[in-house]
Residue frames as qw, qx, qy, qz and C-alpha x, y, z in Angstrom:
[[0.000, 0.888, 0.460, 0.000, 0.00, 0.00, 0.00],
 [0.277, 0.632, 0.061, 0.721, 1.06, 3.51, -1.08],
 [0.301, -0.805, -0.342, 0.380, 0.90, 5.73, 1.76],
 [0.053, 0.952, 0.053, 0.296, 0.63, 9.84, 0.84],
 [0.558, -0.114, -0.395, 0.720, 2.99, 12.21, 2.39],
 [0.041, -0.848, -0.528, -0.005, 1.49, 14.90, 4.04],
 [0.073, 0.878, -0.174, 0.439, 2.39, 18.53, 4.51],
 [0.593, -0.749, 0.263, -0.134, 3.98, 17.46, 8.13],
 [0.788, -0.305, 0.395, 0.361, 6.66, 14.99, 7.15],
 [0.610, 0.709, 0.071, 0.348, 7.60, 17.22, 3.81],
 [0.427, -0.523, -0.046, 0.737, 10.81, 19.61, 4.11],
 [0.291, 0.263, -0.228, -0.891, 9.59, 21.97, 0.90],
 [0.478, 0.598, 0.602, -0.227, 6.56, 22.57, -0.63],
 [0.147, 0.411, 0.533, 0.725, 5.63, 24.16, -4.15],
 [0.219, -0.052, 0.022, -0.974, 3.60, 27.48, -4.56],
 [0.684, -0.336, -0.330, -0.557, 0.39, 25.61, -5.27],
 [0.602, -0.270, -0.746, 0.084, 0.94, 23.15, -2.52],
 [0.164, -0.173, -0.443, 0.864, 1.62, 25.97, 0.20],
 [0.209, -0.092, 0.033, -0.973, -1.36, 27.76, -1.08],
 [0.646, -0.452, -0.532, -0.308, -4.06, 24.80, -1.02],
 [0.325, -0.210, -0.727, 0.566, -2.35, 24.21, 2.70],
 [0.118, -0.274, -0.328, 0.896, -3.51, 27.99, 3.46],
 [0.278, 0.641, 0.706, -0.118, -6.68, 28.55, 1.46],
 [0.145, -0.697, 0.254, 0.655, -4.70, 31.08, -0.32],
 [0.780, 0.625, 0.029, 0.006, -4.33, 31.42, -4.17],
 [0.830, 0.177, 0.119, 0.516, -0.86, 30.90, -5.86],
 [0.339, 0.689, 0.043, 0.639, -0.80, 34.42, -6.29],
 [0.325, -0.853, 0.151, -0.379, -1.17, 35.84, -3.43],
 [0.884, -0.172, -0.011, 0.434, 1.78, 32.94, -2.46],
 [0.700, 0.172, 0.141, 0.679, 3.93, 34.49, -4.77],
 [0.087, -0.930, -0.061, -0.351, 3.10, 38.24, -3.46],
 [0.742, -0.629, 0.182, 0.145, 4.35, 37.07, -0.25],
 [0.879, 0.038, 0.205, 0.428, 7.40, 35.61, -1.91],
 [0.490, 0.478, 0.158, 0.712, 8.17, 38.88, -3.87],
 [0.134, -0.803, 0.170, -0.556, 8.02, 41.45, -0.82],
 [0.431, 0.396, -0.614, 0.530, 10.03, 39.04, 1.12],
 [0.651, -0.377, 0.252, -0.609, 7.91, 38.04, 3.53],
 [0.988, -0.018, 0.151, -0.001, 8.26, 34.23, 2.45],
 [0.071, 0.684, -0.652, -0.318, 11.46, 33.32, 1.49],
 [0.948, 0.181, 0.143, -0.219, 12.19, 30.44, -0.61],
 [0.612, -0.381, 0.623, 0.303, 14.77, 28.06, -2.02],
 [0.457, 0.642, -0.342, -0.512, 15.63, 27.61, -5.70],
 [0.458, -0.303, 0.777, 0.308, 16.34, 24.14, -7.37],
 [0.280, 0.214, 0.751, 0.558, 16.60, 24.62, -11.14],
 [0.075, -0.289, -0.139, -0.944, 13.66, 26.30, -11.97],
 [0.566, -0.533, -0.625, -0.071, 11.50, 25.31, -9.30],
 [0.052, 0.524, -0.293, 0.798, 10.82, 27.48, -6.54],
 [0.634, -0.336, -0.693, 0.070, 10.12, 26.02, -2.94],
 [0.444, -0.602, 0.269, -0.606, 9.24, 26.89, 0.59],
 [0.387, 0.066, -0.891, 0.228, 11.03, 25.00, 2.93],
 [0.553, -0.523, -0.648, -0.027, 8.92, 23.57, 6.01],
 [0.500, -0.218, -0.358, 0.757, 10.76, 25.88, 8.40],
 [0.033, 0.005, -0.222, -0.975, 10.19, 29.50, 6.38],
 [0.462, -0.511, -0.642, -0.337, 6.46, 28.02, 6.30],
 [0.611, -0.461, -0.610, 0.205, 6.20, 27.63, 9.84],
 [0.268, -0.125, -0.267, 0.917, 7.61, 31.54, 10.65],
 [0.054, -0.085, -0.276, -0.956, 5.94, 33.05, 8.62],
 [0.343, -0.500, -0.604, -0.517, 2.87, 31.65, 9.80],
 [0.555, -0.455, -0.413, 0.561, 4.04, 32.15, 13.46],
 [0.127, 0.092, 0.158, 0.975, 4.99, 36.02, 12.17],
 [0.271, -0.419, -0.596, -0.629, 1.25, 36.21, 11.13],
 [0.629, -0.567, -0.529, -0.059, -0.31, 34.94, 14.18],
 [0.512, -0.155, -0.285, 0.795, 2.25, 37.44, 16.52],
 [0.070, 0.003, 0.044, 0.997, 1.26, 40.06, 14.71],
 [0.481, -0.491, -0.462, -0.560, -2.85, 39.75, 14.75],
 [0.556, -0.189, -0.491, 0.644, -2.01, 39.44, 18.52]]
C-alpha cells in the first residue's frame, strides 16, 4: 500500500501546494514571496518553501494579529 505524504513529514513545498495548505491562491503565495515576507529556495527552476520559512511566517502572522 502507497501511503501519501502529508504537509507534516515534507521539508519543501511548491507554490500551489503551500497555497491549497492555506486557502490562499498561488498568487497571493507568490506576493508574499516577492516582498520578502516568504522566502524560498531555488532548485533549477522550481521554486520552494522550505517547512521551516512556512512555519515563521505563519508564526509572524499569528504574533502580529495578537
Amino acid at each position: 500500500m502507497r501511503r501519501e505524504k502529508t504537509l507534516t513529514e515534507r521539508r519543501a513545498y511548491s507554490v500551489n501546494e503551500v497555497a491549497a495548505a492555506l486557502g490562499v491562491s498561488a498568487g497571493f503565495v507568490r506576493l508574499e514571496i516577492g516582498r520578502k515576507n516568504l522566502p524560498i529556495v531555488r532548485a533549477g527552476r522550481r521554486v520552494l518553501i522550505l517547512k521551516d520559512a512556512l512555519e515563521n511566517y505563519l508564526r509572524r502572522g499569528a504574533e502580529a494579529g495578537r
